[in-house]
N, C-alpha and C positions, 0 to 999 in steps of 0.2 A: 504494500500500500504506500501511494508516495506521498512524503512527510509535506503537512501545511507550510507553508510560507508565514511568518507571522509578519501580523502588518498592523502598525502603531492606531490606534483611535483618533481620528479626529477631533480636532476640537471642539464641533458641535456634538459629538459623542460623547466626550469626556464632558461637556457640560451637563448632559441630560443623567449622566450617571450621579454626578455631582449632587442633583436635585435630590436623588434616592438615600444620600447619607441623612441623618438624623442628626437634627444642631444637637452640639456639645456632647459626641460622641464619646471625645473623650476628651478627658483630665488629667494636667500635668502638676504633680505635686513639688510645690514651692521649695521644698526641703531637699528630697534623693531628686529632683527633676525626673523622673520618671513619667513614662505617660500611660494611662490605665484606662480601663474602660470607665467612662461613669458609672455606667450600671452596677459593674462590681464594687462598688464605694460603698453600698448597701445603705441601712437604714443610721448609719453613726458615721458615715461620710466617713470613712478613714483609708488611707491609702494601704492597699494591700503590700506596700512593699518597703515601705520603713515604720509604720503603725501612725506615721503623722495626722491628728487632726483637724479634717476642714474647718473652717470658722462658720456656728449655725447661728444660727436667728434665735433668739432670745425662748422663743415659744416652744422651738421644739427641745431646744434642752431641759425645761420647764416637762414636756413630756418625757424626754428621757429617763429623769433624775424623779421625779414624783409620782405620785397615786392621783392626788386632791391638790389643787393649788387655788386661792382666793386671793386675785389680783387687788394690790391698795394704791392708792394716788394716780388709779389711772390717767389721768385729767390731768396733772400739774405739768407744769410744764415753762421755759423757758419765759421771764419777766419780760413783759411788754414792754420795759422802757427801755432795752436794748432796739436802738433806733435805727443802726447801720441797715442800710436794704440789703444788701448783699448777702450780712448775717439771718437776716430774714427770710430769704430769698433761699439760701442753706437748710437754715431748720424745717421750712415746708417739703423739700425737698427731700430731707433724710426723715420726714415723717410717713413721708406716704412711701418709701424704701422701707422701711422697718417698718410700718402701721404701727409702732410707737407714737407716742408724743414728748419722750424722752429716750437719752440711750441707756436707762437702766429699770429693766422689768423687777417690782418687787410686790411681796406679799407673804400669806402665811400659808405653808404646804405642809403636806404630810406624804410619810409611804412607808409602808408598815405597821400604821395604826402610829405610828411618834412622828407629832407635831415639830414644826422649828419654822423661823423666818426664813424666805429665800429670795437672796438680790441676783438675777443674772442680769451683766452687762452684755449688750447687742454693736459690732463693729457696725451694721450698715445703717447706725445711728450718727455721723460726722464718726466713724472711727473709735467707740465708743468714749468718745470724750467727757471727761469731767468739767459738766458746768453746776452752773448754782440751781438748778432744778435736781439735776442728777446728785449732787450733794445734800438735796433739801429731802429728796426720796430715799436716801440708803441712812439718812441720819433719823429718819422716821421708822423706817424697818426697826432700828437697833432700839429705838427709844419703847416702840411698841413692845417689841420680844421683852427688852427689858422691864415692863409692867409686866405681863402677861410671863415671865419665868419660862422662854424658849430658847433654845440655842439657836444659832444665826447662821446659815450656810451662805457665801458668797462666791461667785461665779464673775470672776473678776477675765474684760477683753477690752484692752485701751490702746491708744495711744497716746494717753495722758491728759491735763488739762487742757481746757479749751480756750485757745489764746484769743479769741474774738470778746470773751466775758473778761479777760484781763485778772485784776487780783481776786475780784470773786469765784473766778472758777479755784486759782490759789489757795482762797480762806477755805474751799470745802473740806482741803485734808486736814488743816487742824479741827474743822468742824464736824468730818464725820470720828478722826481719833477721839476725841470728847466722848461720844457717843459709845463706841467702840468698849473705851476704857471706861466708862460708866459700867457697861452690860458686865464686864466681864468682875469689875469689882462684886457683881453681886452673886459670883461663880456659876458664871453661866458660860457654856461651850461656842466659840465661832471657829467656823472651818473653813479655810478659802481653797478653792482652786481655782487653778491660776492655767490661764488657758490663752493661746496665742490672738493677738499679742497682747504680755500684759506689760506694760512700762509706763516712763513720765511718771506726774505725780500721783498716779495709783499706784504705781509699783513702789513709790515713797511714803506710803500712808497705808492703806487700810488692806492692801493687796497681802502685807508683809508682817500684818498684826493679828494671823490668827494663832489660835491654840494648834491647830493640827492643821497645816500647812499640802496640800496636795498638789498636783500638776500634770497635766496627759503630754504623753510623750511629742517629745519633741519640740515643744512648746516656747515660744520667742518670749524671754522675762528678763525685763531689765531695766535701768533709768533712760540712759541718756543713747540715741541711736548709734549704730557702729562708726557710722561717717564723721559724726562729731569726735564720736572716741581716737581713732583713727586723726583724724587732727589737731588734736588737745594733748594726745600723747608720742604722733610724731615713729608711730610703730603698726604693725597688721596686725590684730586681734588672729586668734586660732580661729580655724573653720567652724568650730563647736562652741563658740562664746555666746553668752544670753541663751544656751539651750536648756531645758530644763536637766537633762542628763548631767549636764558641766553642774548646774548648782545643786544636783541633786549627791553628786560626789565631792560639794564642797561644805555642805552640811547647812543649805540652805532653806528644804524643803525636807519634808518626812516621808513621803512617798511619788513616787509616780505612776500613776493610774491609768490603763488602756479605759477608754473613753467607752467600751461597750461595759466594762464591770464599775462603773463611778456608782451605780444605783446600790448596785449589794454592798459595794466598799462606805457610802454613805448609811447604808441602813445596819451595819456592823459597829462604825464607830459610835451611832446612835446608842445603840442596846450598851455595848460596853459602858456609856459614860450617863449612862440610866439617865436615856433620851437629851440628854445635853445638859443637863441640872447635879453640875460638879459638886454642889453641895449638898447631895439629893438623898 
């Protein structure tokens, strides 16, 4: 039988085949660069091939990590007398991106039958920035829990304060530590995990202030970005700098958690520390 000739597709061919692929086939992960199927990311978005976790939306970590959750401050939201259009122009914009009206989702959840406050911060909120609404809502969270005798889970994704609100987005770290250190005087448990990316002045404040400290692999945590570092110190940072592995062999966090077991490993610490009430 005589062998075909192969003969290249035209470019009206290769367009018509083009149509046939499916957007966002696939996914290259920010970390190993690899590139994967979407599909195979599954339901905890994580790359099959360095265990990296995608950055989600505020909601569905909310289903991840919980049973029951009861949304609070839905409504609050950035002070009106910030007058610049542009910054206006921004928050409408990262509001209808997130369906937030702020970049940090909080309330009082349970799973397992034990209760606790949870704050998850949302990146497609300005980059989950710290402004004075996002400071007014996590410092409510801690104030509440600490009436009501819950432990405090937070779900810290920033890129620090938000330089359009200037010192007030500043004042929230000393203003949610207040808060913070209130709750805990009255021995009550907070657990952060710290999830990509978390730095700026959340990684300077309340990101770096819990009792048990977690982080899913691979995770960017740090203050100040590698470019500045990198020029303030006049040297190349390691490949593996700000990763959670580096701080986690430097004895900065207590564990690192794959992103599908955050739920059992939150509802283990729960039971151990009789449901977050250290003086219980």
């Amino acid at each position: 039988m005589p062998k075909r000739k192969f003969q290249a597709p035209t470019e009206q061919q290769l367009a018509v085949r083009r149509d046939y692929i499916p957007d966002a086939l696939l996914t290259r992960c920010p970390v190993c660069h690899q590139d994967c199927y979407t599909q195979d990311l599954g339901e905890f978005k994580v790359c099959p091939h360095c265990d990296y976790g995608f950055r989600l939306p505020a909601w569905e970590r909310v289903a991840q990590l919980t049973d029951v959750f009861d949304e609070h401050d839905a409504d609050l939201r950035a002070p009106a007398d910030f007058t610049d259009a542009a910054y206006q122009d921004k928050l409408r914009r990262a509001a209808a991106q997130s369906q937030m009206n702020e970049s940090v989702l909080t309330g009082i959840a349970a799973t397992d039958g034990m209760q606790f406050g949870l704050g998850v911060m949302d990146t497609n909120f300005m980059m989950g920035s710290l402004g004075s609404a996002t400071g007014e809502k996590i410092t409510r969270l801690f104030d509440t829990c600490t009436i009501q005798k819950l432990p405090v889970v937070m779900v810290t994704a920033s890129g620090g304060a938000r330089m359009q609100e200037g010192t007030r987005a500043l004042m929230q770290m000393a203003k949610i530590s207040a808060a913070v250190a209130k709750h805990r005087e009255t021995g009550l448990l907070y657990i952060t995990i710290l999830t990509d990316p978390t730095t700026g002045g959340v990684t300077a404040s309340f990101a770096m202030q819990g009792d048990i400290m977690l982080s899913e692999p691979r995770a960017l945590i740090g203050f100040a970005g590698r470019r500045v570092i990198e020029q303030t110190i006049q040297q190349t940072p390691p490949a593996d700098f700000q990763r959670a592995e580096t701080l986690f062999a430097n004895g900065w966090l207590d564990q690192i958690v794959p992103r599908p077991a955050l739920k059992q490993t939150l509802q283990r610490l729960l039971r151990l520390t009789q449901g977050g009430r250290q003086n219980g």
